[in-house]
Backbone as ProteinMPNN parsed JSONL, in Angstrom:
{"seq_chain_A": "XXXXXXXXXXXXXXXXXXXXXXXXXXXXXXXXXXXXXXXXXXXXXXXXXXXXXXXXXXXXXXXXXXXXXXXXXXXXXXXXXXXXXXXXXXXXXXXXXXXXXXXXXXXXXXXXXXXXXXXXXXXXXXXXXXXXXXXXXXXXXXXXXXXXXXXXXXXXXXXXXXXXXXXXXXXXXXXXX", "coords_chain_A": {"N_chain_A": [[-127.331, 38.492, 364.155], [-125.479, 38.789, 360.926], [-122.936, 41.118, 360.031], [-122.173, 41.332, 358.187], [-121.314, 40.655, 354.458], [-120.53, 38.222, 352.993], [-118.399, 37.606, 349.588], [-119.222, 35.603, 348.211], [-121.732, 35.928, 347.823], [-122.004, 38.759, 347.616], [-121.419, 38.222, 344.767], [-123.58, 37.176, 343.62], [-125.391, 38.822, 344.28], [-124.543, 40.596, 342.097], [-125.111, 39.33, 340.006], [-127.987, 39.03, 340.377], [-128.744, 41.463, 338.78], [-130.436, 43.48, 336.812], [-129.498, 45.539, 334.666], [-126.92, 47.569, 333.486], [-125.968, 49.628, 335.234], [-127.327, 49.063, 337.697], [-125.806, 46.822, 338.37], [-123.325, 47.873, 338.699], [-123.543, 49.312, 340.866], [-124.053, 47.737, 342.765], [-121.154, 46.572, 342.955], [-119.831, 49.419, 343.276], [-120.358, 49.549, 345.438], [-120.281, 47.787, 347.047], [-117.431, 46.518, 346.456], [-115.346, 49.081, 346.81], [-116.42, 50.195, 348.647], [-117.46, 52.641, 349.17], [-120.018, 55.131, 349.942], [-123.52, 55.663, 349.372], [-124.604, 58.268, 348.854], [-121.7, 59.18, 347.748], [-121.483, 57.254, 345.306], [-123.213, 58.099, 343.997], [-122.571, 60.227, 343.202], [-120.516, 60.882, 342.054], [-118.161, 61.296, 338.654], [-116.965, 60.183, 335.64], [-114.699, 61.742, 335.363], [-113.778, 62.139, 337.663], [-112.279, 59.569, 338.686], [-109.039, 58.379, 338.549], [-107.661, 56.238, 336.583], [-104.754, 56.029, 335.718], [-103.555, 56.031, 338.24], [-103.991, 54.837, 339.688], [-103.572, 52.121, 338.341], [-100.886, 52.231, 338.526], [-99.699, 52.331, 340.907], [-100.94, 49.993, 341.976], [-99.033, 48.268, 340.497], [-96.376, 49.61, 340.69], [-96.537, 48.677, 343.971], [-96.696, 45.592, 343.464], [-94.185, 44.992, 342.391], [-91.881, 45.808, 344.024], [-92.782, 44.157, 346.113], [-92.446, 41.558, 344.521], [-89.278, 42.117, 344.375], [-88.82, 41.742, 347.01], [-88.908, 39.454, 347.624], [-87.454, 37.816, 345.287], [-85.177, 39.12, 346.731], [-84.567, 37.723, 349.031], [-84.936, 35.221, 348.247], [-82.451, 34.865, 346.712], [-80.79, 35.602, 349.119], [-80.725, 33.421, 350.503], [-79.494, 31.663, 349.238], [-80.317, 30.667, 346.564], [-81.245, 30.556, 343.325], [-82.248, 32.894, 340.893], [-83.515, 33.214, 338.081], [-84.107, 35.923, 335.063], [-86.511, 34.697, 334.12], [-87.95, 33.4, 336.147], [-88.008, 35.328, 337.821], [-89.721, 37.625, 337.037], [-91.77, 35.79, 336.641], [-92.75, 35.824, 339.346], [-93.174, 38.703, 339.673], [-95.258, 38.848, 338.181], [-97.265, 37.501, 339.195], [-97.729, 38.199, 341.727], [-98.334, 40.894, 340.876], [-100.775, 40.234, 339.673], [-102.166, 39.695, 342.511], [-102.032, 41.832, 343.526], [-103.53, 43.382, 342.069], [-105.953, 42.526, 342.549], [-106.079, 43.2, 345.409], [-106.477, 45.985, 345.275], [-108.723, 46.423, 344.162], [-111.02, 45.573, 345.473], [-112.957, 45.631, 347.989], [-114.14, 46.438, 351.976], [-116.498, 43.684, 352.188], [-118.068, 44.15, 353.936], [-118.724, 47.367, 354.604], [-120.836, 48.985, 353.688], [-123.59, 47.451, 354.604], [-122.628, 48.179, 357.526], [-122.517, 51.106, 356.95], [-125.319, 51.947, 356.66], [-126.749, 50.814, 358.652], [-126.062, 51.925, 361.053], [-127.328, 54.244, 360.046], [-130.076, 53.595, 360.647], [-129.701, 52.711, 363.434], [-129.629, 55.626, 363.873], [-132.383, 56.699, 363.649], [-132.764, 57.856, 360.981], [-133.724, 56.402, 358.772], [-135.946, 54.522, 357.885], [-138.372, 51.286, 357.657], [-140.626, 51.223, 354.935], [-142.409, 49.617, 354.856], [-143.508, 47.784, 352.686], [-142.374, 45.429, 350.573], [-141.331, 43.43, 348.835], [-140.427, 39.871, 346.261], [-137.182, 39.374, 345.65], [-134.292, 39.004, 343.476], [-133.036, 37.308, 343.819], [-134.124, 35.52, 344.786], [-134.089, 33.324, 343.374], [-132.721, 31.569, 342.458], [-132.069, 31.138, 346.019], [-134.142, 30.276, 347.448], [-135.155, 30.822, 350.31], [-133.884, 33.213, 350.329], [-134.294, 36.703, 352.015], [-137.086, 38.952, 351.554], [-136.843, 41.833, 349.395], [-136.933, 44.737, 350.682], [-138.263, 47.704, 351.035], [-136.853, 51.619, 351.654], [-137.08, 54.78, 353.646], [-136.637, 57.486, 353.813], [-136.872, 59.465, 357.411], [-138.268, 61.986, 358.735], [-136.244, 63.146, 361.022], [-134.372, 61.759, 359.817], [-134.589, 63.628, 357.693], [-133.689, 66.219, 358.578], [-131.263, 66.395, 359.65], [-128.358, 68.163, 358.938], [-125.788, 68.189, 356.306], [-123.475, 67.878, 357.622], [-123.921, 65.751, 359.552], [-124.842, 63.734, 358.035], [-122.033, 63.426, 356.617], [-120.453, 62.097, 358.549], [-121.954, 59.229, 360.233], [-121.584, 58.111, 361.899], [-119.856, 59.354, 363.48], [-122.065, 60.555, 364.512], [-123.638, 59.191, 365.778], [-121.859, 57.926, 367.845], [-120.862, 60.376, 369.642], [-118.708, 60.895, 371.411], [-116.169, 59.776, 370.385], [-116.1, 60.439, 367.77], [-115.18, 63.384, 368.165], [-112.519, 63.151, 368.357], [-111.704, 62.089, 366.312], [-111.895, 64.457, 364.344], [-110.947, 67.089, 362.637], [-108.931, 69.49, 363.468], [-110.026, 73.053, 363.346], [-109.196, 76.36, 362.221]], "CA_chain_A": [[-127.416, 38.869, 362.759], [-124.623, 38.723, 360.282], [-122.76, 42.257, 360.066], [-121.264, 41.39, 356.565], [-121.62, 40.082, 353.488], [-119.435, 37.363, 351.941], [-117.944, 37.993, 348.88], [-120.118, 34.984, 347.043], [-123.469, 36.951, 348.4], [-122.225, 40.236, 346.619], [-121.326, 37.789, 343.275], [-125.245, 36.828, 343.705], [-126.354, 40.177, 343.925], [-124.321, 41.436, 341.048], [-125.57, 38.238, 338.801], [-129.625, 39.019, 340.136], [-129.042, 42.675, 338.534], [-131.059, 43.663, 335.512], [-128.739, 46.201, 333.91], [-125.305, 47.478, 333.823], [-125.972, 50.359, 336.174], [-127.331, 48.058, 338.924], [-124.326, 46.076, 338.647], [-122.172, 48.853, 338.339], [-123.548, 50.545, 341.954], [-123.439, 47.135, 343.849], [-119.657, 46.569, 342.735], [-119.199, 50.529, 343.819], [-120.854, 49.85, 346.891], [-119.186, 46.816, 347.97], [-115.865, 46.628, 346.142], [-115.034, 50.001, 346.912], [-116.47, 50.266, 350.039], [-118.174, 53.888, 349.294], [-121.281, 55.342, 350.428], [-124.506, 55.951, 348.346], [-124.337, 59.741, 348.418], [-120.492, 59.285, 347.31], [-121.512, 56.378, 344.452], [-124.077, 58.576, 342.859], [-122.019, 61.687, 342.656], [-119.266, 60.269, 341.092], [-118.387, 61.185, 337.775], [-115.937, 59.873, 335.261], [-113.468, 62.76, 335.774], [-113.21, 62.04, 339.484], [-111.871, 58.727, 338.537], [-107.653, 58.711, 338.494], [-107.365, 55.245, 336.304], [-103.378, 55.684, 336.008], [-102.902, 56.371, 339.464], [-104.448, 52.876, 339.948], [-102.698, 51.677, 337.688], [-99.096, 52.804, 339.096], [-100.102, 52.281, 342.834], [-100.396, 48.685, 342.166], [-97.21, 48.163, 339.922], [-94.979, 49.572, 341.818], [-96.715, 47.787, 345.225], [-96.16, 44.479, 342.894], [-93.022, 45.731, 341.951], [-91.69, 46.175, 345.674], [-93.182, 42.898, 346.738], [-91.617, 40.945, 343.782], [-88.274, 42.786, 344.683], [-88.269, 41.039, 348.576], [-89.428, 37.779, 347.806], [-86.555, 37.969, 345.118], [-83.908, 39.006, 347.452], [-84.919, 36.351, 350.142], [-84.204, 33.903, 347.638], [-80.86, 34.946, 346.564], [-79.923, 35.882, 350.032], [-80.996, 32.097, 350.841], [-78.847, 30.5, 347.751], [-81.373, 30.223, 345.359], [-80.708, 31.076, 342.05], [-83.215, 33.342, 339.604], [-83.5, 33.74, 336.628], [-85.033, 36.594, 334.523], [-87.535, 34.162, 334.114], [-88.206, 33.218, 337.354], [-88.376, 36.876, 338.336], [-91.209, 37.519, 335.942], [-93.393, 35.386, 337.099], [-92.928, 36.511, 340.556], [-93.671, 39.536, 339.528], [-96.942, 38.463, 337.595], [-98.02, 36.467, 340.497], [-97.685, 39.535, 342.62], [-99.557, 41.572, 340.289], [-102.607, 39.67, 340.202], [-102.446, 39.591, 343.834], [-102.074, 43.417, 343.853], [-104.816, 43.827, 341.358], [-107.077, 41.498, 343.685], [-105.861, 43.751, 346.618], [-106.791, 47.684, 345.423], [-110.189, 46.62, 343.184], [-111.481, 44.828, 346.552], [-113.103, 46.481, 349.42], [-114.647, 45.296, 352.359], [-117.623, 43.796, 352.133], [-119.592, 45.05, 355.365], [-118.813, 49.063, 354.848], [-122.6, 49.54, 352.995], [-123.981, 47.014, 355.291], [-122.462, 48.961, 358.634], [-123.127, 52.441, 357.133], [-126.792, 51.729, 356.702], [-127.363, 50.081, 359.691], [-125.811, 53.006, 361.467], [-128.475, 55.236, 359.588], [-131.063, 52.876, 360.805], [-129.744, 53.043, 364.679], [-130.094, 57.071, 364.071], [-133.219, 56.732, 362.906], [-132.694, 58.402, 359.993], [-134.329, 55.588, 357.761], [-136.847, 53.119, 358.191], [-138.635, 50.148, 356.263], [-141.852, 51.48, 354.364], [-143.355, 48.225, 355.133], [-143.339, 47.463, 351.247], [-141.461, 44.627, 350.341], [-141.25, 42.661, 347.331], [-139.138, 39.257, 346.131], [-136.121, 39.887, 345.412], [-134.013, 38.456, 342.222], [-131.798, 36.572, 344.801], [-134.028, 34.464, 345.382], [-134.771, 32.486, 342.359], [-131.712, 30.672, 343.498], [-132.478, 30.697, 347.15], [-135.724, 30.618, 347.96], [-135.769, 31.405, 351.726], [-133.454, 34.569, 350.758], [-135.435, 37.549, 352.788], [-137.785, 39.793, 350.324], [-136.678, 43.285, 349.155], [-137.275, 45.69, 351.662], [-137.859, 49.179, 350.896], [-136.524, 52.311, 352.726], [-137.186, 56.071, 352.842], [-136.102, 58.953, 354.813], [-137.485, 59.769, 357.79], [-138.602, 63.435, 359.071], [-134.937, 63.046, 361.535], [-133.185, 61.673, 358.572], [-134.457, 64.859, 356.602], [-133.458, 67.293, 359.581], [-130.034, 66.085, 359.942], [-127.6, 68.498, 358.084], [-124.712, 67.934, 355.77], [-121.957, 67.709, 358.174], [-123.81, 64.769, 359.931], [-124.387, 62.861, 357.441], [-120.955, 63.275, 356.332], [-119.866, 61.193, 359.929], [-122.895, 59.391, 360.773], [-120.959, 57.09, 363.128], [-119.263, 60.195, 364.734], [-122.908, 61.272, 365.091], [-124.24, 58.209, 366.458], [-120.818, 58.032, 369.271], [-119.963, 61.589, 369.415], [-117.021, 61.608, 371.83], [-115.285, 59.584, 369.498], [-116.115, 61.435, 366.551], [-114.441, 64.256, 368.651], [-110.938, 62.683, 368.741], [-111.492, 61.793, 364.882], [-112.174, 65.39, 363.642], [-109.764, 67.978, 362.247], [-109.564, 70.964, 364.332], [-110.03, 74.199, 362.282], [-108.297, 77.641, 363.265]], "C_chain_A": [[-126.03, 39.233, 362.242], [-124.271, 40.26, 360.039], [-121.839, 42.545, 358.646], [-121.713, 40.635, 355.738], [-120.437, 39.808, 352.534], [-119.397, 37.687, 350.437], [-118.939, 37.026, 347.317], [-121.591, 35.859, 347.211], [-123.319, 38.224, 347.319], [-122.144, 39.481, 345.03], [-122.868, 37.836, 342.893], [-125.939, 37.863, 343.154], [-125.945, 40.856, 342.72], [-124.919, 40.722, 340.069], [-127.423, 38.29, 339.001], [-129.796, 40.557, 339.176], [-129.566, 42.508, 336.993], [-130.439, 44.469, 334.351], [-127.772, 46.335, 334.445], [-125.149, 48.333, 335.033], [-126.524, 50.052, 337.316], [-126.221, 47.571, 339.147], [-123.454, 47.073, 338.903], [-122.062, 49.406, 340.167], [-123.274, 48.999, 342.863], [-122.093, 46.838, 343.604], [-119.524, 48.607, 343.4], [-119.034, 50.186, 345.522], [-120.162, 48.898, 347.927], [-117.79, 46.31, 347.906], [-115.04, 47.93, 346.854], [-115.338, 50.572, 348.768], [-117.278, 52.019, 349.956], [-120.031, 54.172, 349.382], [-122.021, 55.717, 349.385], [-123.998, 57.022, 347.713], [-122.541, 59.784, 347.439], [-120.802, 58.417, 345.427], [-122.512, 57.29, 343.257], [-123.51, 60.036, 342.792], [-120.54, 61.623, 342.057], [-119.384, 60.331, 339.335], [-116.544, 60.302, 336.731], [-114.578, 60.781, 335.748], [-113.195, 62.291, 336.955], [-112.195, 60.624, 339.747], [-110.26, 58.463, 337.866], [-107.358, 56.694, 338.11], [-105.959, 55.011, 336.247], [-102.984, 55.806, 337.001], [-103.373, 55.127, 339.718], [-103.624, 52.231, 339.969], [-101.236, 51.676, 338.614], [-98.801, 52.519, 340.269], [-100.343, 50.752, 342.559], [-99.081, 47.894, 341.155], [-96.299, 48.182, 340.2], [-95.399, 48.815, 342.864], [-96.216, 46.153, 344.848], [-94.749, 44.676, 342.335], [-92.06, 45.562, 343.309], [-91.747, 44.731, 346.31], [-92.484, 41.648, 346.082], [-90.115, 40.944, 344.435], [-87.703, 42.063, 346.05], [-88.294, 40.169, 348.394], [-88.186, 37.376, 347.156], [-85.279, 37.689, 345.781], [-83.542, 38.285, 348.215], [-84.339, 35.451, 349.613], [-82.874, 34.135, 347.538], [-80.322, 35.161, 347.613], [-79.913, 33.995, 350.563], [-79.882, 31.015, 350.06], [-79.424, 30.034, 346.465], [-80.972, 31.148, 344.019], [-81.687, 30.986, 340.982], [-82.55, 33.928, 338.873], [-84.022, 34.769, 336.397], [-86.423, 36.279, 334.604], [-88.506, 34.236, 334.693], [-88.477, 34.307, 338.376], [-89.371, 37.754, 337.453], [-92.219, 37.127, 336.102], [-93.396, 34.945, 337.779], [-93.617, 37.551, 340.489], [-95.179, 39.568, 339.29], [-98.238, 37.976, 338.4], [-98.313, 37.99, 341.298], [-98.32, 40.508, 341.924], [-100.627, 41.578, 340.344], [-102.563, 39.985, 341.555], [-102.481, 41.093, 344.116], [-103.14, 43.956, 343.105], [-105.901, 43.791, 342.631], [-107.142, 43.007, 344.789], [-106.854, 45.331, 346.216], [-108.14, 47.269, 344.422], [-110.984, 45.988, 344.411], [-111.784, 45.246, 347.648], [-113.598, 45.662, 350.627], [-115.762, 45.469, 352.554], [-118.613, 44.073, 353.079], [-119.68, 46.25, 355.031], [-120.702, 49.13, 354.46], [-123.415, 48.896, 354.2], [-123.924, 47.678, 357.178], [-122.96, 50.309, 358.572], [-124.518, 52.59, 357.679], [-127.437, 51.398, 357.549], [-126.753, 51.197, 360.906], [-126.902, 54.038, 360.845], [-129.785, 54.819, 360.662], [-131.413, 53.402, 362.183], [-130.064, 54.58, 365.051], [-131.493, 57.453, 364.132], [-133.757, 57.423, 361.674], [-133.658, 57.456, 358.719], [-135.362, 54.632, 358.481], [-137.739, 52.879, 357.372], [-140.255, 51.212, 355.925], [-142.794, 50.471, 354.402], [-144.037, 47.36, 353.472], [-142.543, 46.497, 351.369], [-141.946, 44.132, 348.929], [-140.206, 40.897, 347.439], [-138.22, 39.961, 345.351], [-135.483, 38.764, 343.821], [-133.16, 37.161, 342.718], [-132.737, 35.095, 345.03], [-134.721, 33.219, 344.588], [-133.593, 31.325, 342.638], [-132.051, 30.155, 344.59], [-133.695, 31.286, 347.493], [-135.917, 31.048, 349.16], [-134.3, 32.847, 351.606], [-134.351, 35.461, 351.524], [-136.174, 38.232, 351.251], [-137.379, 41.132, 349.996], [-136.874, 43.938, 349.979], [-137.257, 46.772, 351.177], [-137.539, 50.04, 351.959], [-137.252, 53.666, 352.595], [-137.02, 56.576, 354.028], [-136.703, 58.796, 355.666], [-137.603, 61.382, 358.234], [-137.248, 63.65, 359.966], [-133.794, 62.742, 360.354], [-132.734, 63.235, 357.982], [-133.747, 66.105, 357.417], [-132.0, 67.022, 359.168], [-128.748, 66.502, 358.688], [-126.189, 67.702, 357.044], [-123.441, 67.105, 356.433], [-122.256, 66.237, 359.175], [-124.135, 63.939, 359.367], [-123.106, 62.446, 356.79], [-119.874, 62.565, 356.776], [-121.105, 60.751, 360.803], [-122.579, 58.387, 361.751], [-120.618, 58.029, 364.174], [-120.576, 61.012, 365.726], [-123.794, 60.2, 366.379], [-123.239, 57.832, 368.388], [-120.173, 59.278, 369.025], [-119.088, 61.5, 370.392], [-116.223, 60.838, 370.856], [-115.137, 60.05, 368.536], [-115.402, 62.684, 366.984], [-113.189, 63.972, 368.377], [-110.515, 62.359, 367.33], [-111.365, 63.423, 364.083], [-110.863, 66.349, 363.382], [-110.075, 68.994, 363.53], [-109.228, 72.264, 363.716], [-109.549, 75.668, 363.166], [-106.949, 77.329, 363.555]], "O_chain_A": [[-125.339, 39.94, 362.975], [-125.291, 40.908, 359.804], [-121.159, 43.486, 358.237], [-122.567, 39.829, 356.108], [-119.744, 40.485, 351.775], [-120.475, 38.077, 349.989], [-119.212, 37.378, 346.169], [-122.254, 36.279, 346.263], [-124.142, 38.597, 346.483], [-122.729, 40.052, 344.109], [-123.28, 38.494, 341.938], [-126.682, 37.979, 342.179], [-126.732, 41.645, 342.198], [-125.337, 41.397, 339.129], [-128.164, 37.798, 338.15], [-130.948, 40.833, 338.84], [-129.208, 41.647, 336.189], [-130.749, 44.196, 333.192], [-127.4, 45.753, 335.464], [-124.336, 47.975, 335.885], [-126.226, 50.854, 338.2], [-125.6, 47.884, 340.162], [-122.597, 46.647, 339.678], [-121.022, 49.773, 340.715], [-122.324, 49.024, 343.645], [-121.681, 46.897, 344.762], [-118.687, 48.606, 344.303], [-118.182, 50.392, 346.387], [-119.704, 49.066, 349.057], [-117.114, 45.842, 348.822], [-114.022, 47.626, 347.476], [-114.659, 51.098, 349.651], [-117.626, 52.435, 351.061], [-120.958, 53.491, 348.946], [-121.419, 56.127, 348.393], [-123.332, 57.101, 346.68], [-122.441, 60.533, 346.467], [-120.35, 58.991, 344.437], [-122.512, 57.161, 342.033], [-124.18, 60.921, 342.26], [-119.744, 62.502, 341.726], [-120.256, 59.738, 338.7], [-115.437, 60.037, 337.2], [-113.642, 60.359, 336.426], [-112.007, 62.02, 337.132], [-111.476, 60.531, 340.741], [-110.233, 58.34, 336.642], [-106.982, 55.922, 338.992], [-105.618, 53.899, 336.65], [-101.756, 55.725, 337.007], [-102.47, 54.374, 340.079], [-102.96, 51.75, 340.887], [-100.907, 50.741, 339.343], [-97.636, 52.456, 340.661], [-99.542, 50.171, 343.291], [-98.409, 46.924, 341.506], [-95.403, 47.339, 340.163], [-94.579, 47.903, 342.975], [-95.53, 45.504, 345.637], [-94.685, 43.898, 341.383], [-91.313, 44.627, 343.018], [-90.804, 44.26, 346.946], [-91.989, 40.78, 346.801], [-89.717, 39.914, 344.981], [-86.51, 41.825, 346.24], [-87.503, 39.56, 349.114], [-87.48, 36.657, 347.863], [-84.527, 36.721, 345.676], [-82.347, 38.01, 348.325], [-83.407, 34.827, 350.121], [-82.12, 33.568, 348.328], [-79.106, 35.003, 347.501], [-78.854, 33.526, 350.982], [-79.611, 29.851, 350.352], [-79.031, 29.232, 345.617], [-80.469, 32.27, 343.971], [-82.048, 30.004, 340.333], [-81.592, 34.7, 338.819], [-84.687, 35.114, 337.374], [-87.333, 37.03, 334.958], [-89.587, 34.74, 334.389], [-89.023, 34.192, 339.473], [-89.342, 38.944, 337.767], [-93.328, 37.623, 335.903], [-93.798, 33.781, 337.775], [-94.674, 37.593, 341.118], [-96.057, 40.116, 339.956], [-99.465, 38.023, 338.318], [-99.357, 38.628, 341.163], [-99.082, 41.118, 342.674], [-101.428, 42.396, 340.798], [-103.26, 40.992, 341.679], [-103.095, 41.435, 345.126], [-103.671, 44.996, 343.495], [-106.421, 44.651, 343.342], [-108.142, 43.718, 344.878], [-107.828, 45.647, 346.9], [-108.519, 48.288, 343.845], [-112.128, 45.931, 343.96], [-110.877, 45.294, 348.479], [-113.579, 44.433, 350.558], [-116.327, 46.507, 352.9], [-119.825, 44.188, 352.899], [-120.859, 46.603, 355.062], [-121.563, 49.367, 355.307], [-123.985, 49.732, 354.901], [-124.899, 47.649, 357.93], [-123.594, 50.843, 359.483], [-124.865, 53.127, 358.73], [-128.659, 51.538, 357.51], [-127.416, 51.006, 361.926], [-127.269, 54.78, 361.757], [-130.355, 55.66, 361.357], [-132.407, 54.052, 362.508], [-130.582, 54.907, 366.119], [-131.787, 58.523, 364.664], [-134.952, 57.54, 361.401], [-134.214, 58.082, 357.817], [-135.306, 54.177, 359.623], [-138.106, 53.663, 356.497], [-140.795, 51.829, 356.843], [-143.933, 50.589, 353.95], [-144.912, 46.496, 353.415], [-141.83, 46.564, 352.37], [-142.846, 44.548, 348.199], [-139.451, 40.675, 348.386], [-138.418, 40.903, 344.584], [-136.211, 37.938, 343.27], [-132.753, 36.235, 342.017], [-132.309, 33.979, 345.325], [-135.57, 32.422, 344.985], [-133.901, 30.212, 343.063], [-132.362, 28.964, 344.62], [-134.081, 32.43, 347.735], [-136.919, 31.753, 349.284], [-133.829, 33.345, 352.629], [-135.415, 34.888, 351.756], [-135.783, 37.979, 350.111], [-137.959, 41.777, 350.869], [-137.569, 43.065, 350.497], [-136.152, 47.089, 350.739], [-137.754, 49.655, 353.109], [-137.982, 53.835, 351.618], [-137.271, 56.06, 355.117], [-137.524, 57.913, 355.415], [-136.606, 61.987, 357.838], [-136.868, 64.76, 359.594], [-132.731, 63.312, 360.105], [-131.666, 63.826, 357.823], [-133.241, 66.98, 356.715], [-131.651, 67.612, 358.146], [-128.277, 65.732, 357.851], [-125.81, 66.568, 357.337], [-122.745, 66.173, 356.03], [-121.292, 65.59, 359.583], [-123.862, 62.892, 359.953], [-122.979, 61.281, 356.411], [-118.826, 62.307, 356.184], [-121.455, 61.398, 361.79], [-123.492, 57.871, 362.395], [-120.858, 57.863, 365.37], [-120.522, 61.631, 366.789], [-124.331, 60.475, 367.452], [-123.689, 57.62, 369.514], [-119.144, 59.377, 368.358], [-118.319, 62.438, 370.18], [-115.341, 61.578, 370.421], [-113.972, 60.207, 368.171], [-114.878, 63.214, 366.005], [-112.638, 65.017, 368.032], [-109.326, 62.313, 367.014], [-110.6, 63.431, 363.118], [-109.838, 66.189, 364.044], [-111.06, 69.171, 364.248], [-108.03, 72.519, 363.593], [-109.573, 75.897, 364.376], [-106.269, 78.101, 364.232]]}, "name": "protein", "num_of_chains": 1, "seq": "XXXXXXXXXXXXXXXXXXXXXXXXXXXXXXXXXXXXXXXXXXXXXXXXXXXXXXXXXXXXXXXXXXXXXXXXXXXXXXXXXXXXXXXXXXXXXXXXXXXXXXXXXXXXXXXXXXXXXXXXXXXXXXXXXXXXXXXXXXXXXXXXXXXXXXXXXXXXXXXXXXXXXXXXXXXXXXXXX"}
């Protein structure tokens, strides 16, 4: 079984959504790479749009700057021009880069919940919107807590990988004091 999901698969799923706030959570979930609990407690404020901004400008900025010097150290001879749209090129490509996550994280978290047993299927299903396109997509699946899910404090859902392999989660953790 596939442990990711290609980048046309998430286009799919954002184009079966019914409103903007469907769309909105699978782009959180798979652009971004953040977890449910993180996607639904997110508010505008928490969101640092010029630091975005600035963090790929200068990275395109920087990257322009070598490719640049390469040339002229080579013999090549730019222009203003020609250093412009280097730059531009390298922008997009730096856009691309920081709005782009990868697409397994949701797919690994969840399936890490699963192995805890923290979740499991309700035996509900449904079709899905996916699959008016492809017909042998799978059907909806529902989920819901289980009585271990509900037990399982704060701090392990907060590392449910470190909970699932705790000595490694050991070697990951801060140490306080």
């Amino acid at each position: 079984m596939k442990a990711y999901v290609e980048p046309e698969e998430v286009a799919l799923m954002e184009e079966a959504t019914t409103n903007l706030r469907d769309r909105l959570l699978v782009r959180l979930l798979f652009r971004l790479g953040c977890r449910i609990s993180e996607a639904l407690a997110l508010k505008t404020k928490d969101i640092d749009f010029d630091y975005k901004e600035a963090l790929t400008r200068a990275t395109a900025r920087e990257h322009a700057e070598r490719i640049i010097s390469e040339m002229v150290v080579s013999g090549a001879d730019v222009t203003e021009e020609d250093a412009d749209k280097i730059y531009q090129r390298e922008l997009k490509k730096g856009s691309r880069k920081f709005t782009h996550m990868r697409y397994h994280s949701f797919l690994m978290y969840f399936g890490v919940l699963k192995r805890l047993g923290w979740v499991e299927a309700t035996g509900e299903t449904e079709n899905s919107s996916i699959q008016d396109n492809y017909p042998s997509a799978p059907n909806r699946t529902y989920y819901r807590l289980t009585p271990r899910g509900k037990r399982a404090g704060d701090k392990l859902w907060s590392y449910p990988l470190f909970t699932l392999y705790p000595k490694v989660g050991q070697n990951h953790m801060k140490k306080s004091g």
